[in-house]
N, C-alpha and C positions, 0 to 999 in steps of 0.2 A: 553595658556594651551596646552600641549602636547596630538596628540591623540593618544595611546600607542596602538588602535585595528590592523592599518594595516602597523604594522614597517616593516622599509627595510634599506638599505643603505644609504637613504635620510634622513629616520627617525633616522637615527644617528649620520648622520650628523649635524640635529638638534639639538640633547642631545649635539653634544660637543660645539654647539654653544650657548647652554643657559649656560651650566659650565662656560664658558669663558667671556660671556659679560651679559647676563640679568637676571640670580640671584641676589636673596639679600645675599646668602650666598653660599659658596662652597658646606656647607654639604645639603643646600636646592639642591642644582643641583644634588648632587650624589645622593639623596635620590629620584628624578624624574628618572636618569638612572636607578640606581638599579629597580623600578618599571617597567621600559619599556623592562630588561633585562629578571624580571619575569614575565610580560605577555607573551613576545616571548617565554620562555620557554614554559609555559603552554598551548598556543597555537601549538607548536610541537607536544607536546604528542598526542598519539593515544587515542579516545576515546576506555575506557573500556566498553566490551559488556559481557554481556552473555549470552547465548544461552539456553532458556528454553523448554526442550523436542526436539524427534529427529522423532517423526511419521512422522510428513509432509514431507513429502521428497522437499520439496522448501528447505528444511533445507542444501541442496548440495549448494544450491547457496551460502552460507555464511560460509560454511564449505570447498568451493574449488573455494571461491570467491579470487584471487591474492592481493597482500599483497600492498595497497595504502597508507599504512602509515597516513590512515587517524583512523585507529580503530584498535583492539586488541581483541581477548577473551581472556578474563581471567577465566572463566570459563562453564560446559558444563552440563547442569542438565539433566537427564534418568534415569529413576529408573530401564528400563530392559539392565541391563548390556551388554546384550551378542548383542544384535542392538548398544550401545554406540561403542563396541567394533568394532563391521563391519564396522560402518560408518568410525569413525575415523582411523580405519586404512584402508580405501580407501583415505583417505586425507594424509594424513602421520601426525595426529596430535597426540600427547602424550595423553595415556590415564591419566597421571597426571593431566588433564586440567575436568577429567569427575566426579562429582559427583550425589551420588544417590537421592539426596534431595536438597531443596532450601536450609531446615536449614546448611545443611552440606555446601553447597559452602559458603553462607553467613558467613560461622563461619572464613572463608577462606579469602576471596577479594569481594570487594567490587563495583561493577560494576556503571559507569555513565548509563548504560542503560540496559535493556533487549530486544530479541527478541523472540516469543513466538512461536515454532513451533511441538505444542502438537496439540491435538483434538480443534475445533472450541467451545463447551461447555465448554474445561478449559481456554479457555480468560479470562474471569472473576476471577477467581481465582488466573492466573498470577497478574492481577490487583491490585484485593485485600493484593495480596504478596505484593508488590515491591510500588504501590503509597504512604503510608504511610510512608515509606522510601525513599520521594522522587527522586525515581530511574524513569525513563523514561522509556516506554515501546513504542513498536513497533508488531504488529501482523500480521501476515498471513490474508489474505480475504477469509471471510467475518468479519469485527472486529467481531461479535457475534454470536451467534445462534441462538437469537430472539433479538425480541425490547426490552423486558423487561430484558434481559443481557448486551446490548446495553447503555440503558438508563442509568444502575446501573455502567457499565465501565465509561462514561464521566462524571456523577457525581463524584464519586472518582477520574478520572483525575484531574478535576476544583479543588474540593476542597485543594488536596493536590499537584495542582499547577507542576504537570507535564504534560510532552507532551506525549498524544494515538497517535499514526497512526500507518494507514493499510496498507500493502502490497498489491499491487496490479502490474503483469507482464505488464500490459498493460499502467500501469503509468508511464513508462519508455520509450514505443515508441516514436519515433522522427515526426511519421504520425498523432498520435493523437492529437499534440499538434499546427502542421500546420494545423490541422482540427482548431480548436478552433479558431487560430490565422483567418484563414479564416472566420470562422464565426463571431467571433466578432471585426475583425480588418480590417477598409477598405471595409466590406460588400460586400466581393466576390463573395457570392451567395444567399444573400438576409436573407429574416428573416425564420428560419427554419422550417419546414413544418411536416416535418419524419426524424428519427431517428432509420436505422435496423442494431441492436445488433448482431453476429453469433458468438459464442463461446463454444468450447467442443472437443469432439475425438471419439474416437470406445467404449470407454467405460473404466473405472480404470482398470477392469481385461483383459481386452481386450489387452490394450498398457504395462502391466507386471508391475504395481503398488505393492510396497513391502506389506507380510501380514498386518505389523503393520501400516498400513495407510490405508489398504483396511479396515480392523474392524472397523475403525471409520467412515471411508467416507462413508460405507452404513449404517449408524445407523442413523436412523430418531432423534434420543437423541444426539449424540455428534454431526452430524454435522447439523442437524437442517434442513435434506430434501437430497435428492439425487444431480438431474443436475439443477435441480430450484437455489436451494444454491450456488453447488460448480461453476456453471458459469452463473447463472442468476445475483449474485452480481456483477459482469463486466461489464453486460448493463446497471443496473440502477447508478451505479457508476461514467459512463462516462456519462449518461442523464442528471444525477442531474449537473454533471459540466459542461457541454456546453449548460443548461439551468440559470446557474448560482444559481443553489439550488432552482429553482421554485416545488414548491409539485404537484402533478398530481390530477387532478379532480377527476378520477376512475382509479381502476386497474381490469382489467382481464388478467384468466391465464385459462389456460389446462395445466395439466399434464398428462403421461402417464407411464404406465410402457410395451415397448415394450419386455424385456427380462426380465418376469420375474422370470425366471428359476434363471438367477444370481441376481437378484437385486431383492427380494421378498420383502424388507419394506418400499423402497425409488423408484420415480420415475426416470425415464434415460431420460423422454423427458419432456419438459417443455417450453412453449411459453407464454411472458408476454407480456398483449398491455397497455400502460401509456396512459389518452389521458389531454392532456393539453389548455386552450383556444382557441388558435390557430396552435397545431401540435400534431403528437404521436409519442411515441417513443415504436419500436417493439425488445422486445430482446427474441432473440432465442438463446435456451440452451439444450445442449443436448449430451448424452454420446452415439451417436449413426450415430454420421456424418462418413463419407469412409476416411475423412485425418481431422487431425489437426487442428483448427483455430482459431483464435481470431482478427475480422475484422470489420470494422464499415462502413457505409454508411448513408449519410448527406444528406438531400434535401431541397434546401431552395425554396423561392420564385422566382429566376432567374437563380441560377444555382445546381451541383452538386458534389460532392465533395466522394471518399473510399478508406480508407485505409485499402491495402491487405492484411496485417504485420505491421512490428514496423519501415518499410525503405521504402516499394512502394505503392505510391498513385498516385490515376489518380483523374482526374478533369474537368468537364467541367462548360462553364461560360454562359451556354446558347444556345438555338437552332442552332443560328449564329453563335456558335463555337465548334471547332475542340475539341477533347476528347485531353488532355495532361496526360503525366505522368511522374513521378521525384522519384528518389532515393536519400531518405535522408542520412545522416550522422549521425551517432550516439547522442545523446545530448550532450552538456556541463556540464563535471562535477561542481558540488556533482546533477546536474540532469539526471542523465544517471544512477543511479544506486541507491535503497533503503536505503545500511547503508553509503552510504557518506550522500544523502540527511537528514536521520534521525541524523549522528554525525552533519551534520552542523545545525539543524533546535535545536539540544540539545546548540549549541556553540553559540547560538541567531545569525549564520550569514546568513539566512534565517526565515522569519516572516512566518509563513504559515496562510493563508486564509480560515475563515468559507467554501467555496465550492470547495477550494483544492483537488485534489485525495484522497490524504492521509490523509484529515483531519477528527475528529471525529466528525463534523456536516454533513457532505457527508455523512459519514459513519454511521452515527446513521437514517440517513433517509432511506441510501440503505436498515437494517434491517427493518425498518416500512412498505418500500414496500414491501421487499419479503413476510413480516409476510401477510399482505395483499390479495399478491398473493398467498398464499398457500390456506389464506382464502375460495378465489374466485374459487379455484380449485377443493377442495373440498365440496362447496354449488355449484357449476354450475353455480353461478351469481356475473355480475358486483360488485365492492365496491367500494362504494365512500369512496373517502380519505379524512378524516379530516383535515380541517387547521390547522397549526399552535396553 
């Protein structure tokens, strides 16, 4: 039997050698090329995407993402024209590609997938659109706004037999994955101890965040919390996966609101402690740091491990040893980048894993802690987290 997934020169080689000697019949042999000519076809094409909503400003990454010939839009859903208009003509993309409604592009083309880059509240409703339709969807982090939009998203993923996943910037680092690798490969620095989170900025309005993204990002409704939300789901995100999906015994959180002049309904500062049988993991969140960052630090039982970005980590392996540091390489694609990752995990040439980044088991757990931690912030007291 011919395998027709990874043809090349050889694999054609092959076809004209079943033609010529090991068929029962001519038209049986051309009837295996012609198949193997339309797989490579099909495998060519670019996956069709479309891009639902244009608030999130992550939406530049996809809209002025270079052209890898692994994906396409085919179209561009916003209902407020005159933001469709600005963005896409920062990109140089045809407003031919923008429609004001789902019905309207649907009635149009037909996308292999979506990505969802509206308010954190309308994930779910992206959902509800496109899973029935077995269309694949893709979203911005946090996949939800709570557990209970969470829980209703992955249901309708299973049932109607599509793939959810979340975006996350930090799933793309080349640092975080030598973390992992160190911790569960070769036991570099032993069994994990602590885990500290730091991720945030000066604040959305602080770094010149567009209106139509700031009305939502402070809405306790659409995005489901302030800097708790929009970078507390980045600690518990990388916990859950360098725990291997283990649940936390208790969560505790403080949040604060230090600027409440601009941030009156949502908190800007927020610190979450996990504690696990034998380690915690601390993520710290906050719209209120003097520079930019998004950085982890690992402590195991012998040694120690931080990555300061998505390229420089430093390391050490123990008292007896010297502090190292290394600058990585960018990943290997489709893992270096969201929509190649997402076009290949649609093309089945990637299996993705219940405690994957982007999987909607991570992801469904990240919202049960944060719902947790909000919890905990507002009564003043530890919560213990249910099993399973």
């Amino acid at each position: 039997m011919i395998n027709t997934m990874g043809y090349d020169r050889s694999s054609k080689q092959g076809v004209m050698s079943v033609l010529t000697s090991g068929t029962k019949s001519w038209l049986a042999g051309l009837g295996v090329l012609l198949l193997v000519l339309q797989t490579v076809g099909l495998a060519a094409a670019p996956l069709k995407i479309g891009v639902i909503g244009l608030t999130h400003t992550h939406v530049h990454w996809i809209l002025g993402r270079p052209d890898r010939g692994d994906i396409e839009i085919v179209g561009i859903v916003e209902p407020n024209r005159a933001l469709a208009k600005r963005f896409l003509g920062q990109h140089d993309i045809p407003m031919s590609l923008h429609f004001e409604s789902v019905t309207d592009m649907l009635a149009k083309v037909r996308p292999d997938g979506v990505t969802a880059f509206n308010s954190i509240h309308e994930h779910l409703e992206v959902v509800k659109t496109f899973a029935p339709l077995g269309i694949h969807v893709l979203v911005e982090k946090p996949m939800a706004v709570n557990a209970v939009h969470a829980r209703e998203m992955v249901m309708l993923a299973r049932q109607h037999g599509i793939h959810l996943l979340t975006n996350y910037e930090t799933t793309w680092y080349a640092t975080n994955h030598r973390i992992y690798d160190m911790v569960h490969t070769g036991d570099k620095i032993g069994e994990i101890r602590k885990v500290v989170v730091h991720d945030g900025h000066r604040g959305p309005e602080e770094i010149g965040v567009n209106e139509e993204f700031l009305e939502w990002l402070t809405d306790p409704i659409k995005n489901g919390g302030g800097a708790v939300t929009d970078f507390g789901c980045y600690g518990v995100n990388l916990i859950n996966w360098l725990t291997k999906g283990a649940r936390p015994l208790t969560v505790t959180a403080i949040t604060q609101q230090i600027k409440p002049e601009k941030y009156p309904k949502v908190d800007d500062e927020a610190t979450i402690i996990l504690t696990y049988p034998k380690m915690q993991g601390i993520v710290q969140a906050s719209w209120n740091w003097p520079i930019s960052r998004k950085d982890i630090e690992v402590y195991g039982a012998s040694g120690q491990v931080m990555a300061k970005n998505s390229h420089d980590l430093e390391y050490r392996l123990g008292d007896g040893h010297p502090s190292e540091s290394v600058r990585l390489d960018n990943r290997p694609a489709p893992y270096d980048d969201p929509f190649a990752y997402f076009a290949a995990v649609i093309r089945g040439k990637i299996r993705i894993q219940p405690n994957d980044l982007s999987a909607p088991e991570n992801n469904l757990l990240v919202n049960e802690i944060l719902e947790a931690a909000i919890r905990s912030a507002k009564s003043g007291a530890t919560v213990p987290f249910a099993p399973k």
